[in-house]
Structures are given as structure tokens and as C-alpha cells.
C-alpha atoms as one frame of an Amber mdcrd trajectory, in Angstrom:
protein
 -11.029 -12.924   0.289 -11.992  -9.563   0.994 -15.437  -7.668   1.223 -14.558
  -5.725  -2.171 -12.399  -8.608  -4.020  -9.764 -10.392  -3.737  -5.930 -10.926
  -5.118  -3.521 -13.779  -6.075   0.059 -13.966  -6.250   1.741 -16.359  -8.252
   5.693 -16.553  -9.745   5.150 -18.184 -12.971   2.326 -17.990 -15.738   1.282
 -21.508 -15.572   0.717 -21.067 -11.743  -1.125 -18.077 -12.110  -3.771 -19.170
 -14.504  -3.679 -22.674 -12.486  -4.604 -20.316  -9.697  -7.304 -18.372 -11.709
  -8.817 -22.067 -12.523  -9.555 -22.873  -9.377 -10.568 -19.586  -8.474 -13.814
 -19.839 -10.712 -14.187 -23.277 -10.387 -14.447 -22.897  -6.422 -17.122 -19.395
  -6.882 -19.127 -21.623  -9.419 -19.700 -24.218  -6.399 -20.477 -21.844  -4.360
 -22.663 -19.458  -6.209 -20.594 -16.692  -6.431 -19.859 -14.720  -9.501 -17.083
 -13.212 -10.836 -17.216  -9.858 -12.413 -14.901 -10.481 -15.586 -15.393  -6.229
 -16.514 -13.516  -5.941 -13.017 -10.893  -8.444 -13.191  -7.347  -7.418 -14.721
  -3.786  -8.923 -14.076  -0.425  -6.866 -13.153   2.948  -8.009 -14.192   6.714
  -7.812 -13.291   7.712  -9.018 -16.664   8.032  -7.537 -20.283   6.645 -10.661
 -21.742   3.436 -10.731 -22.729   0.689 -12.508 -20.414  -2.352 -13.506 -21.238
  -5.049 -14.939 -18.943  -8.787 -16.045 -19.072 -11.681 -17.417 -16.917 -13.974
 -19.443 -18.517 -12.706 -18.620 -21.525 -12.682 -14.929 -21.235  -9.628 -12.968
 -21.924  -8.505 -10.591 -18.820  -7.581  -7.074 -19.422  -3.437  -6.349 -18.835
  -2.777  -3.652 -16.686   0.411  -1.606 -16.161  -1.338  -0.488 -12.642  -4.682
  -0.722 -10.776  -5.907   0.637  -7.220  -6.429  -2.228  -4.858  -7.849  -1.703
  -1.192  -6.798   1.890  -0.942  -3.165   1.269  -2.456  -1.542   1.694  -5.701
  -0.263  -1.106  -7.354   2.333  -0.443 -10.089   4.502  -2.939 -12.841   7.571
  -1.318 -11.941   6.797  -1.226  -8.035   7.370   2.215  -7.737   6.011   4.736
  -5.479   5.867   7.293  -8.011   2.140   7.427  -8.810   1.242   6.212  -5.182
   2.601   9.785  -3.527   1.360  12.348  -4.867  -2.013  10.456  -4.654  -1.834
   9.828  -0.667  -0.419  12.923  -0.152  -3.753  14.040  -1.684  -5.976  12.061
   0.341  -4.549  13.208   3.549  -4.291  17.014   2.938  -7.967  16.692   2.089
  -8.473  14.816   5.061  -6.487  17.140   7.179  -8.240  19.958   5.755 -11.592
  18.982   6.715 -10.256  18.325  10.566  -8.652  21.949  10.950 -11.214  22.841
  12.927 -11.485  20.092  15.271  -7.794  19.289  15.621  -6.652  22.603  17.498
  -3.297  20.611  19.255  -4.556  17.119  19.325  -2.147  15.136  17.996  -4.040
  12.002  18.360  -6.856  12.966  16.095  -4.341  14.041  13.696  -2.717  10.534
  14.450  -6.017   8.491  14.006  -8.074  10.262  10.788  -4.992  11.516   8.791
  -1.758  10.064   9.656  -2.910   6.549   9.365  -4.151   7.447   5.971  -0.202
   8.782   4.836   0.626   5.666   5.923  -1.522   3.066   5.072   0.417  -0.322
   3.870   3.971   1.371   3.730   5.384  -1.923   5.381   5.115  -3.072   1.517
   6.467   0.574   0.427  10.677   0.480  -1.556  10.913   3.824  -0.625  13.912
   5.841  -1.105  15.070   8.584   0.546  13.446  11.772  -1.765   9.729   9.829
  -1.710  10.349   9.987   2.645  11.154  13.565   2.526   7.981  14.470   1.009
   5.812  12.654   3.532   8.383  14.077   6.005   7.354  17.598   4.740   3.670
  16.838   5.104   4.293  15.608   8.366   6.062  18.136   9.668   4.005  20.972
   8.268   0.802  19.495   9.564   1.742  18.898  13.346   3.007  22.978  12.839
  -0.324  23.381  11.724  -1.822  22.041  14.566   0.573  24.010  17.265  -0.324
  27.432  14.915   3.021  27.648  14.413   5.284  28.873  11.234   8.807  29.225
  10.587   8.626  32.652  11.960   8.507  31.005  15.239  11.857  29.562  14.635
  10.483  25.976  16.057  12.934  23.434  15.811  11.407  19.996  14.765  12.660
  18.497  18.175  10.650  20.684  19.822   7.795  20.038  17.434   7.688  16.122
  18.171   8.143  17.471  22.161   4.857  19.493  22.433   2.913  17.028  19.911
   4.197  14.233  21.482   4.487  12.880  18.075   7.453  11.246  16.780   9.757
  11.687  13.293   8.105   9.941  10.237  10.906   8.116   9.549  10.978   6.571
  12.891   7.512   6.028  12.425   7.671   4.131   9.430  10.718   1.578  10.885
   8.640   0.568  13.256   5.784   0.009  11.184   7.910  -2.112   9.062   9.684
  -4.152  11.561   6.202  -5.214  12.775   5.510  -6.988   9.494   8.916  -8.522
   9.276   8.468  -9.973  12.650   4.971 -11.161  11.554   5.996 -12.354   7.885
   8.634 -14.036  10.075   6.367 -16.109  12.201   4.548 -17.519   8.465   5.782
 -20.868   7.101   8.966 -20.975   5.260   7.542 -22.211   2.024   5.201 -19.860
   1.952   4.877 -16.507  -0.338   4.700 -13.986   1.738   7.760 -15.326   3.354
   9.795 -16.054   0.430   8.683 -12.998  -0.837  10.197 -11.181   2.125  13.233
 -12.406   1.602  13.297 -12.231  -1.865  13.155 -16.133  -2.849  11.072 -16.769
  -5.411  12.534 -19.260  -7.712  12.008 -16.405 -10.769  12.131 -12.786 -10.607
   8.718 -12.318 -12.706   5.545 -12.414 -10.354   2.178 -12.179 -11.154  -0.774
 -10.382  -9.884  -4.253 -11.206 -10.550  -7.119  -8.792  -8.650 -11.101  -9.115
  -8.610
């Protein structure tokens, strides 16, 4: 449960809407209510999926924004960049003024924004070289420095004290493997990590 909703994960139909069940059966007890207008369902599979609460039909989506992120049917980062890349060039521009060579505002207000739940990201290597670019180009930003300067990147991460985005995102990653690792076996986030669902359609449900 979250402040602003919440999200289930299930690998078959049946479990889903067993899922969505109990769901409303447990807010009823406790007084909560659901809103229905807000509530739509994400799949990985062409078939088509139909779910209810008390006997209300819930809108199919082919994506929805949940807690800051993206979520897409095909699980591709494709809508998600440009849009973070948005929110953090805003963000950056409205620190200009206040950065002037400190890396670790930079680090704390926008560079935790480019980043935000990558350790779920498939990224490939084209999607990294655009936050690469933004990466880059901000921390030159910061030293007042263009490619007139002839500034190697090295030298960029040296006087920044920053590090490489795709460093950056390894570790982030290996953090929540190690994590993930830690979780039960037969749990889903686990068997999701390692890719063991017994089928290859999952479900998404968010409130």
C-alpha cells in the first residue's frame, strides 16, 4: 500500500481477479474505498482481459503512470525517456543558478530524478546514450564548460567528482539484485528476477 494507491502483480487471470477480490473485500472491512474511475489493469498478453470489483468492469490500459514511472504493455522504455528526460531538464533548469559546480546538488534534485526506478529499466544501449548525453552535458553545464574547451569526459567526472552514467546505473542495479536476492524463493519479486514465472503473461492491476 502506498499513500497514492497501490499495485498487484499476478501471472494468470484467475489469480489476478482472485487478487482484486480480496482487495475490496479487505477495504470494505476496513472502511476504505476504492476509486473504480481510477483503477485500470496493464497486460503482457494479446488476449483480452477483463476484470471487475464489485461488479464493475475495469478500464484496459496499454500504459498508465504509476509513482513517478511509466508503465508500458510492451515494457519498453520508449515513452518513459523522453518523458524523464523532460522532468530533469526542467528541473535542472530551475537549479542553474544555484548549482554553479556543485555536483551534489546536481546529484540530489536532478540526477536522482533521471534515474528514478531504473533497477526495473531493459534498457539497451541507444536509450543509455541519451541519458549519457544529458548527463554529460549537464555536469559541463555546471563546470561552464563547452566543447570549445576541448574537455575530455575523464576529466569531466575528475573535477565533478561525478562518475559515468553507465557505471552509475550498474550499481544501482546490482543493489536490487542483491536485495531481490535476500526475498523468499517462492516469491514474485524473486521469480520475477529471474524470470520464473510459470507463464510468460503477467498482470498488472493499479489503484
Amino acid at each position: 500500500m502506498h499513500a497514492d494507491g497501490a499495485a498487484l502483480c499476478a501471472a494468470s487471470q484467475d489469480d489476478l481477479q482472485l487478487l482484486l477480490n480480496h482487495f475490496s473485500e479487505a477495504c470494505s472491512h476496513l472502511g476504505l474505498h476504492i476509486s473504480l474511475k481510477k483503477t485500470v489493469t496493464l497486460s503482457q498478453s494479446n488476449e483480452a482481459n477483463i476484470f471487475s470489483i464489485d461488479e464493475t468492469v475495469l478500464q484496459d490500459v496499454d500504459k498508465f503512470t504509476y509513482l513517478g514511472s511509466s508503465l508500458t504493455q510492451n515494457t519498453t522504455l520508449d515513452h518513459e525517456i523522453p518523458r524523464r528526460l523532460g522532468f530533469s531538464s526542467s528541473t535542472f533548469g530551475k537549479l542553474t543558478g544555484l548549482v554553479k559546480a556543485k555536483t551534489c546538488v546536481y546529484e540530489a534534485c536532478v540526477f536522482s530524478v533521471l534515474l528514478c526506478d531504473s533497477e526495473t529499466w531493459a534498457t539497451y544501449r541507444p536509450q543509455k546514450s541519451k541519458f549519457s548525453a544529458f548527463h554529460i552535458r549537464s555536469l559541463r553545464c555546471i563546470l561552464e564548460k563547452t566543447w570549445k574547451d576541448k574537455l575530455t569526459n575523464s576529466d569531466l567526472f575528475r573535477l565533478t567528482g561525478s562518475s559515468p552514467l553507465f557505471t552509475r546505473l550498474k550499481f544501482i542495479r546490482l543493489c536490487k539484485a542483491g536485495h531481490f536476492n535476500h526475498l523468499p524463493a517462492d516469491g514474485i519479486p524473486r521469480q520475477l528476477l529471474h524470470r520464473e514465472l510459470l507463464t510468460r503473461a503477467s498482470y498488472l492491476a493499479s489503484y
